[in-house]
C-alpha positions in Angstrom: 77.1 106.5 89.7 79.3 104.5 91.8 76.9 102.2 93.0 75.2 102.2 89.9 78.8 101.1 87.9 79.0 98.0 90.6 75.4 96.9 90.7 76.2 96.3 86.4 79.3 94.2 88.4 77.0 92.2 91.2 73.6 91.9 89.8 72.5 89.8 92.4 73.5 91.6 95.4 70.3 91.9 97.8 69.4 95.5 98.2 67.5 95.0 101.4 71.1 95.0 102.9 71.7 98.3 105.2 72.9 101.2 102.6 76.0 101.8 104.8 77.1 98.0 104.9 76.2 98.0 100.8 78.7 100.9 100.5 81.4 99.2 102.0 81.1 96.5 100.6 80.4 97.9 97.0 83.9 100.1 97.9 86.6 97.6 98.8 85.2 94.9 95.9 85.2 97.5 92.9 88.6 99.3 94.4 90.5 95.9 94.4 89.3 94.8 91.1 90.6 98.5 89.4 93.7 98.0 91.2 94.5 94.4 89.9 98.2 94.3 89.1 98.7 98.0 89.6 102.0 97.3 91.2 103.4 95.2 88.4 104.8 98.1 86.3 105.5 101.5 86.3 102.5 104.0 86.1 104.2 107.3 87.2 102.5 109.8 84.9 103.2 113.8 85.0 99.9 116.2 85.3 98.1 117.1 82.0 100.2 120.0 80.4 98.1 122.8 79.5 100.6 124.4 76.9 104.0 123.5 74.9 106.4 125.2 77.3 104.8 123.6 80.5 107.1 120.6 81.9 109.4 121.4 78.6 112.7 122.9 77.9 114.2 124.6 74.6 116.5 122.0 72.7 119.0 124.9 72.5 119.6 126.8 75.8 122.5 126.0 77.9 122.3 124.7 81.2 124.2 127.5 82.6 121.3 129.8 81.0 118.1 128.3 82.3 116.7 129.4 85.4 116.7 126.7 88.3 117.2 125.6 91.6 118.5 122.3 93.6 115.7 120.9 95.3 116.6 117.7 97.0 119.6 115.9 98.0 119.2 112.2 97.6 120.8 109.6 99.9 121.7 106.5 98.3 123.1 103.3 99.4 126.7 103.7 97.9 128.5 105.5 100.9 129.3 109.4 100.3 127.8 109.4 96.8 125.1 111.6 96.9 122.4 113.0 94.3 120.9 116.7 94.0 117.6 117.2 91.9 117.7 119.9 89.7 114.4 121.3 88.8 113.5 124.2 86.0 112.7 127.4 87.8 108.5 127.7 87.3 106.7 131.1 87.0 104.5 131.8 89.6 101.2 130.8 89.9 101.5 129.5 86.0 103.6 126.5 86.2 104.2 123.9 89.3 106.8 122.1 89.6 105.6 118.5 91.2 107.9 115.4 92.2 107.5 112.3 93.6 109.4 108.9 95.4 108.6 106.0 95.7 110.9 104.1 99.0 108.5 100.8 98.8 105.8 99.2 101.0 105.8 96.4 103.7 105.6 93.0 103.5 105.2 90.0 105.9 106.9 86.7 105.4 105.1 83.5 106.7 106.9 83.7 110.1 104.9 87.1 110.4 108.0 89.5 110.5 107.6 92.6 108.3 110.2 94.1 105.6 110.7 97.0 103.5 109.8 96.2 99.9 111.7 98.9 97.5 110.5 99.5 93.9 112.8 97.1 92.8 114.9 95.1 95.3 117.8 97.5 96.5 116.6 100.0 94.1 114.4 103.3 94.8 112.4 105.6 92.4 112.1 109.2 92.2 109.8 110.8 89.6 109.6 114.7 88.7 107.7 117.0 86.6 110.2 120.0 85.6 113.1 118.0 86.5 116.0 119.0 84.2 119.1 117.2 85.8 120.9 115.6 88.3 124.4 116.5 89.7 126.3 114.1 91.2 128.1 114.7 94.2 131.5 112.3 96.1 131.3 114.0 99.6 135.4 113.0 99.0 136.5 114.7 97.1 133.8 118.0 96.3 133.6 118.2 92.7 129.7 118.1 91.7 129.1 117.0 88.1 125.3 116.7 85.7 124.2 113.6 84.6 123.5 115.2 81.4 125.3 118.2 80.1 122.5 120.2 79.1 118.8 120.5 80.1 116.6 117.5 80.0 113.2 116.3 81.3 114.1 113.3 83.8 111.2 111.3 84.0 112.3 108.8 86.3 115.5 108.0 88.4 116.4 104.6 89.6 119.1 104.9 92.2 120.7 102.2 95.4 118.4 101.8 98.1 119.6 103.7 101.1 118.3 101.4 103.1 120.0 97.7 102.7 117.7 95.2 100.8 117.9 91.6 100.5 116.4 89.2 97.2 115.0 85.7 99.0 116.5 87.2 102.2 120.3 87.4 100.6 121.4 90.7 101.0 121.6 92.8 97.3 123.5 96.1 96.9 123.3 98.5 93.5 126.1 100.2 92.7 124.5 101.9 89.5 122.1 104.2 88.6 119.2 103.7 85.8 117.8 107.0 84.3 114.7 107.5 81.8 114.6 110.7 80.4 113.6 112.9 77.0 117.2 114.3 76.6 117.3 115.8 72.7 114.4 117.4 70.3 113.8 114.1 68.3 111.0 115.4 66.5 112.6 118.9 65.6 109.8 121.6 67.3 112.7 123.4 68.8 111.8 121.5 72.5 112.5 119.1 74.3 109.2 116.8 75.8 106.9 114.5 76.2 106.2 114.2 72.9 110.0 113.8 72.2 111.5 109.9 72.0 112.2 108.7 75.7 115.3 107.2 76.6 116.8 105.0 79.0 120.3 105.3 80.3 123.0 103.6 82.8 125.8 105.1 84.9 128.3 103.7 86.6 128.7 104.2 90.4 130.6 107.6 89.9 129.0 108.7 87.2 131.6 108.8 85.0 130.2 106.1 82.3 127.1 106.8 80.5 125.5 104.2 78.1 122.4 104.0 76.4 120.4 100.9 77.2 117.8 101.0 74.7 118.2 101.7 70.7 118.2 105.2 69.6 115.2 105.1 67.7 113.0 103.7 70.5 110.9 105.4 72.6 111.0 103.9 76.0 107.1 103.6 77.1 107.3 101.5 80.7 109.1 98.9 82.4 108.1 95.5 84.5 110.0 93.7 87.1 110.7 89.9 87.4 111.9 89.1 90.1 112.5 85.3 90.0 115.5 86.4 87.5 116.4 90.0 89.0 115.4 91.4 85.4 113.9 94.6 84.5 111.9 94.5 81.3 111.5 97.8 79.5 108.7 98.0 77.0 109.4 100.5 73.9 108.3 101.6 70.9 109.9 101.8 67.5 110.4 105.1 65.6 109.4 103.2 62.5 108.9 106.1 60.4 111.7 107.8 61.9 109.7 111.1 62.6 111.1 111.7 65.4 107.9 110.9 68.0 106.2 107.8 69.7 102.9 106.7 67.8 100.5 104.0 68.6 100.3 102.3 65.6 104.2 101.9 65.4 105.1 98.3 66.6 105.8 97.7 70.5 109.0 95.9 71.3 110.8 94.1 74.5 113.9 94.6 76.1 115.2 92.7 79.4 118.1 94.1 81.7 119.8 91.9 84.3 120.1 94.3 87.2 122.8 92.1 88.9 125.3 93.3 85.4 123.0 96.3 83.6 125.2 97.8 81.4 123.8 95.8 78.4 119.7 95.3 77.3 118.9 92.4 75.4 116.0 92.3 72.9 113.2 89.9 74.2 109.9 90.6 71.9 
């Protein structure tokens, strides 16, 4: 079928070429093709759910009453601030709890010298599937606090770069953290998931300031990053009808946040 769905591609490829050469070269031409502009936006996407209580939480049980664990702590780049990842406690052999980083690629400059590439310059991903909160932690003074204040489903965390990164080889430090998450039962069915509104929050270094980026009655969908003006865009759609849920036919809109001052998101489209 492979072959088959790039000989519909190259028509006019000679197939008196040896098999194994054909099937090289059939694999790296179709591969690259798929994989135009892949890295241009986010597509982190959580495993099919099979039922309404996989990767969900009930929109009315404390935080202090649902079963989980801590499952990571996350070194950032702001000195004795550190993160924990929270994750829902999964039955066995029913539900998996799956989560993901992303700490960036290499790149080489024309001199031939290679660099660390994060997500976004100084900034690093982590993505989970059952991931309820994150606690904040200042190794100063002890006192470990949530991000949110109840159980949510964090579906990506945007947090400073460990490791120092540099924007046209000037060096750029976060001191922020960005957070998209389904954090209240929009559409009333007594849970909170997927099929809940997304939002997208910022926090201050210490975690002490929370504001909502985008409008309340969007539904954040994905984001792209420009980095000739250090902007994040974050495509999202309106709750038009106000039922609570994301629906294709309700109109997509553009927001832009300047990482170098986030606290604010513009309307772009």
């Amino acid at each position: 079928m492979f072959v088959k769905s790039c000989l519909k591609r190259y028509p006019g490829i000679n197939l008196g070429v040896s098999p194994i050469l054909l099937s090289v070269v059939f694999l790296f031409s179709c591969s690259s093709r798929e994989n135009d502009g892949a890295d241009e936006q986010i597509r982190m996407t959580a495993p099919v759910e099979s039922g309404d209580t996989i990767n969900s939480v009930d929109g009315s049980v404390p935080l202090k009453d649902l079963a989980s664990y801590p499952q990571k702590v996350v070194l950032t780049g702001l000195k004795e601030h550190r993160l924990v990842t929270v994750y829902k406690q999964a039955k066995q052999d029913k539900e998996k709890n799956r989560s993901g980083s992303y700490s960036g690629y290499y790149y080489y400059d024309e001199n031939g010298y290679d660099y660390v590439q994060h997500f976004m310059p100084g900034i690093d991903l982590i993505y989970g599937y059952n991931l309820i909160n994150i606690a904040y932690s200042d190794l100063k003074n002890e006192q470990p606090t949530f991000l949110f204040n109840h159980p949510v489903l964090v579906k990506s965390l945007y947090y400073p770069s460990f490791v120092q990164d540099s924007i046209d080889k000037k060096p750029v430090t976060r001191d922020y953290y960005l957070v998209s998450v389904y954090d209240e039962d929009t559409n009333a069915d007594t849970l909170i998931n997927k099929r809940d509104l997304r939002r997208f929050y910022h926090f201050n270094a210490s975690c002490t300031s929370k504001t909502r980026l985008i409008p309340a009655d969007y539904s954040v969908v994905r984001s792209q990053y420009d980095k000739g003006n250090d902007v994040m865009y974050v495509f999202a759609r309106h709750d038009a009808n106000s039922n609570g849920k994301s629906e294709p036919t309700e109109p997509l809109h553009i927001f832009w946040i300047d990482l170098r001052s986030p606290a604010t998101a513009k309307r772009l489209y």
